[in-house]
ZADO-1210 file (C-alpha; in nm, 4 decimals, padded with zeros to 6 digits):
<atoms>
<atom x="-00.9750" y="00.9588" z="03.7627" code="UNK" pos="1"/>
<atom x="-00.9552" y="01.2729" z="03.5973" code="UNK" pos="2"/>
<atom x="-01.0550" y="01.3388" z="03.1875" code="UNK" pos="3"/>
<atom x="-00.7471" y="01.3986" z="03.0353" code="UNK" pos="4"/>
<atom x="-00.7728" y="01.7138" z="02.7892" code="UNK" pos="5"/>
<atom x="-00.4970" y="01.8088" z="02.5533" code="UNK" pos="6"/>
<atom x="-00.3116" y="02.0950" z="02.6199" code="UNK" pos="7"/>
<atom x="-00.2830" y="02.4195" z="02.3820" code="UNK" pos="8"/>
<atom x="-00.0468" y="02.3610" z="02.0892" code="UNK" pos="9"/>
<atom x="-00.1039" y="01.9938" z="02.1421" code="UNK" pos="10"/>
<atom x="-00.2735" y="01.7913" z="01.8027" code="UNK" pos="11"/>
<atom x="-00.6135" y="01.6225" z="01.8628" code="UNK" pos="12"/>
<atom x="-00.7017" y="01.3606" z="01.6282" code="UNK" pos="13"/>
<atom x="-01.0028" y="01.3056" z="01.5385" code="UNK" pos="14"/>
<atom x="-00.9566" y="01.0146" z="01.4028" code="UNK" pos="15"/>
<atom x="-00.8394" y="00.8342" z="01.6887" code="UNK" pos="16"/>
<atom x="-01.0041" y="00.5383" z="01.8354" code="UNK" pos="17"/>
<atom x="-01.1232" y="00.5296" z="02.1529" code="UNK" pos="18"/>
<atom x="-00.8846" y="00.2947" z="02.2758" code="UNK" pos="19"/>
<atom x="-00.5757" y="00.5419" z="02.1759" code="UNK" pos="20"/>
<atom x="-00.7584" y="00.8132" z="02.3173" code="UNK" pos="21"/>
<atom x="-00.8528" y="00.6271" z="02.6146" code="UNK" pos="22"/>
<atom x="-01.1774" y="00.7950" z="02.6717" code="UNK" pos="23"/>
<atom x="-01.5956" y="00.7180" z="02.5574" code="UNK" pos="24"/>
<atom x="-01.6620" y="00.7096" z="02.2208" code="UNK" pos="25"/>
<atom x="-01.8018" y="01.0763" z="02.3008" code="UNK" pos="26"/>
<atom x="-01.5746" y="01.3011" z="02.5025" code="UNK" pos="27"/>
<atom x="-01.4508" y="01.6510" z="02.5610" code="UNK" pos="28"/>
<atom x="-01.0858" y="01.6865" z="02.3780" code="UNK" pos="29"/>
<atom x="-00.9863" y="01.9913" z="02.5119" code="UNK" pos="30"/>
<atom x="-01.0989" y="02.2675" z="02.7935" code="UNK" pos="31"/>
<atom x="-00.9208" y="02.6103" z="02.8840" code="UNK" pos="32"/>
<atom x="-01.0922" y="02.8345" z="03.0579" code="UNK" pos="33"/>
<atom x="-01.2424" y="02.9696" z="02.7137" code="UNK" pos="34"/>
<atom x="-01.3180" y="02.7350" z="02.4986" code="UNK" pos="35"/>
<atom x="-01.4164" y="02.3378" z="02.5337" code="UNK" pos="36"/>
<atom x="-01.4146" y="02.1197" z="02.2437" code="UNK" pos="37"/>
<atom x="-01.6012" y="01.8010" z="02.2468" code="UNK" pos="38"/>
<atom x="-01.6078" y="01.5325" z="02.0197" code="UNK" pos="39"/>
<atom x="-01.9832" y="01.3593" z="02.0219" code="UNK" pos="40"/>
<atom x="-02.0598" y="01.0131" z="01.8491" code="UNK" pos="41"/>
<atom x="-02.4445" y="00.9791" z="01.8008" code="UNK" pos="42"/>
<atom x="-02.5491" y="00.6791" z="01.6752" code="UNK" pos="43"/>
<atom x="-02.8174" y="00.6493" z="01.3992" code="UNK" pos="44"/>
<atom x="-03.1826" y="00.7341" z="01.5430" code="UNK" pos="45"/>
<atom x="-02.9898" y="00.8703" z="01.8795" code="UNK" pos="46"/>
<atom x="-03.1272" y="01.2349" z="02.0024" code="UNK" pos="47"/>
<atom x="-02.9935" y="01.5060" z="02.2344" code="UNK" pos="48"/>
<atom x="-03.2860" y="01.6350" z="02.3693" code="UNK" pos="49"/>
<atom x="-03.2946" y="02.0458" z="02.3655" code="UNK" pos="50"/>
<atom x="-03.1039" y="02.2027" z="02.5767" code="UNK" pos="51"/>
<atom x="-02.8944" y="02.5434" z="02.5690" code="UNK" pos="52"/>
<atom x="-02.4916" y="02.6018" z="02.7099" code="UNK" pos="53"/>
<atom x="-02.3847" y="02.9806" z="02.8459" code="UNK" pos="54"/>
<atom x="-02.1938" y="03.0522" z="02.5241" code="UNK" pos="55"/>
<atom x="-02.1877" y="03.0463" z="02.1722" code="UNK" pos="56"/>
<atom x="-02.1047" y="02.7558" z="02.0135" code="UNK" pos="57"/>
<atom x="-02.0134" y="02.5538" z="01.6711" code="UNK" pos="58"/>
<atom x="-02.1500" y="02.2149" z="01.6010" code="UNK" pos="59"/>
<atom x="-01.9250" y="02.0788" z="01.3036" code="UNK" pos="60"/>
<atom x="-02.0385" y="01.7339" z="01.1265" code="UNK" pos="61"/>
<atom x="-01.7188" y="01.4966" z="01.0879" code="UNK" pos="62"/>
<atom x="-01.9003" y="01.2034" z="00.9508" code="UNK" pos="63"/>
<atom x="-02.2444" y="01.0888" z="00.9013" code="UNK" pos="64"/>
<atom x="-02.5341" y="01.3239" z="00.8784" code="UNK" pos="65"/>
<atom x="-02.7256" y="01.5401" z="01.1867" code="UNK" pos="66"/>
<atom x="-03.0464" y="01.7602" z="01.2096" code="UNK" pos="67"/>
<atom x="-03.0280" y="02.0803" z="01.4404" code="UNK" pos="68"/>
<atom x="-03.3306" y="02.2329" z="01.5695" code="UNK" pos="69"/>
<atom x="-03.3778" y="02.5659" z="01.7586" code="UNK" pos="70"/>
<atom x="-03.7205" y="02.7129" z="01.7829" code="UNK" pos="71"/>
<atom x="-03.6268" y="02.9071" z="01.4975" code="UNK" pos="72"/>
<atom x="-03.6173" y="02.6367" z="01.2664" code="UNK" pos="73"/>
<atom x="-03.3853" y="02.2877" z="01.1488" code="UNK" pos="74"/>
<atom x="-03.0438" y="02.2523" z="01.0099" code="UNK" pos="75"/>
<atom x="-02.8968" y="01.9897" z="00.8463" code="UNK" pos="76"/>
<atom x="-02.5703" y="01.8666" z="00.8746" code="UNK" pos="77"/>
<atom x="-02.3292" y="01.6363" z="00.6849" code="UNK" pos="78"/>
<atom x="-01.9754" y="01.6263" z="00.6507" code="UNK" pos="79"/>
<atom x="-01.7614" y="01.9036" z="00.6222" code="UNK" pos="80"/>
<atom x="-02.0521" y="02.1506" z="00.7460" code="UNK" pos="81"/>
<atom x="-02.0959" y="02.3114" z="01.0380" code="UNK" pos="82"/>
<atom x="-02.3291" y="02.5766" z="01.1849" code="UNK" pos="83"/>
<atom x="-02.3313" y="02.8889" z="01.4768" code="UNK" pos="84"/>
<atom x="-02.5430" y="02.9199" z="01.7637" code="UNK" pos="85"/>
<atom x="-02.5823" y="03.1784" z="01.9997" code="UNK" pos="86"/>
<atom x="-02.5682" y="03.1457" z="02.3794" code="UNK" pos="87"/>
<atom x="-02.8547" y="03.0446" z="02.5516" code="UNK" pos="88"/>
<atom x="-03.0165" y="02.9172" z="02.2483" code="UNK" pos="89"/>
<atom x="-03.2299" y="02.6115" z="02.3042" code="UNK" pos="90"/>
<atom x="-03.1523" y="02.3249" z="02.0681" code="UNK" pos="91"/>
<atom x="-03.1617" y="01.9540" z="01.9373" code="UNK" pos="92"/>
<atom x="-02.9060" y="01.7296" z="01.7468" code="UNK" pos="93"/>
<atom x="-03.0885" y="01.4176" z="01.5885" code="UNK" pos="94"/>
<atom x="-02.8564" y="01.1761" z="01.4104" code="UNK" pos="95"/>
<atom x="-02.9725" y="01.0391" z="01.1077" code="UNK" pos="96"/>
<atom x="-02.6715" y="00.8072" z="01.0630" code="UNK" pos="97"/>
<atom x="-02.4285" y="00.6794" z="01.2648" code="UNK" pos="98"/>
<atom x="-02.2442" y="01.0849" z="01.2954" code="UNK" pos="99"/>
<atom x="-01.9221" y="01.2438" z="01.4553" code="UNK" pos="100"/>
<atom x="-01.9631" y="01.5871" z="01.5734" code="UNK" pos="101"/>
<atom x="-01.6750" y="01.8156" z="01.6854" code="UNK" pos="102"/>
<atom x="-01.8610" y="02.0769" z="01.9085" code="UNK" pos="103"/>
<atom x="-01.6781" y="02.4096" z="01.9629" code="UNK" pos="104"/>
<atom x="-01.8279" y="02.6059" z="02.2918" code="UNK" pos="105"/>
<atom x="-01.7105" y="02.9018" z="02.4162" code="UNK" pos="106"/>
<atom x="-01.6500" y="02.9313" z="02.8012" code="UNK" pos="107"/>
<atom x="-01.7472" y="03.2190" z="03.0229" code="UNK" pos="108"/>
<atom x="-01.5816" y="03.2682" z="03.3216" code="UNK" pos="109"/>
<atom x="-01.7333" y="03.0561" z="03.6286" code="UNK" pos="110"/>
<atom x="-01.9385" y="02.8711" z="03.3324" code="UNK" pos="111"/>
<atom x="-01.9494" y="02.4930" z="03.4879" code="UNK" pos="112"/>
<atom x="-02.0738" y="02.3925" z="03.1098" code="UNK" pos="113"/>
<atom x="-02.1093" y="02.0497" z="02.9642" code="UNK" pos="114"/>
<atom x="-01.8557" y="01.8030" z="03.0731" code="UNK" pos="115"/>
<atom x="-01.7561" y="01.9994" z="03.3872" code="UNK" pos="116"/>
<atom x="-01.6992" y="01.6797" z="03.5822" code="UNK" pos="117"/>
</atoms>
């Protein structure tokens, strides 16, 4: 079965359970062929190990707290903050508490990208 993605000019909520969204607790809300938004839930101790996507990207902290690493250094996020990386940059998202992210990447052309399947 096919993710379902909202459409443009369709509302996401966030705040949505699982169950009303009908997808994993994380999942990838929307996806045009320039921009994917994702929606991860990391819980406390959990880590992403590094990795890097094609484009630029946002990683936005909805609830809890995160730490980003590059190799240029850490960021911490809590709610309401949210921070920029460039393309190809390697990185790291620790969560430190039980955290929502709402991860904003855009898409190259022909970019298969996280959550492609």
């Amino acid at each position: 079965m096919a993710l379902r993605h909202a459409s443009p000019l369709e509302a996401i909520d966030l705040h949505a359970s699982d169950e009303q969204r009908g997808t994993h607790a994380s999942s990838s809300l929307l996806r045009t062929d320039g921009l994917q938004l994702m929606q991860l839930v990391l819980p406390a101790g959990h880590e992403l190990p590094q990795h890097h996507v094609p484009g630029e990207l946002t990683i936005q902290c909805l609830t809890g707290e995160a730490v980003v690493t590059t190799p240029h250094g850490a960021c911490g996020l809590r709610p309401g903050q949210l921070v920029a990386l460039l393309g190809q940059e390697p990185h790291a998202v620790r969560a430190l508490a039980d955290t929502t992210l709402l991860v904003t990447l855009v898409r190259k052309p022909g970019d298969a990208g996280p959550g492609a399947a």
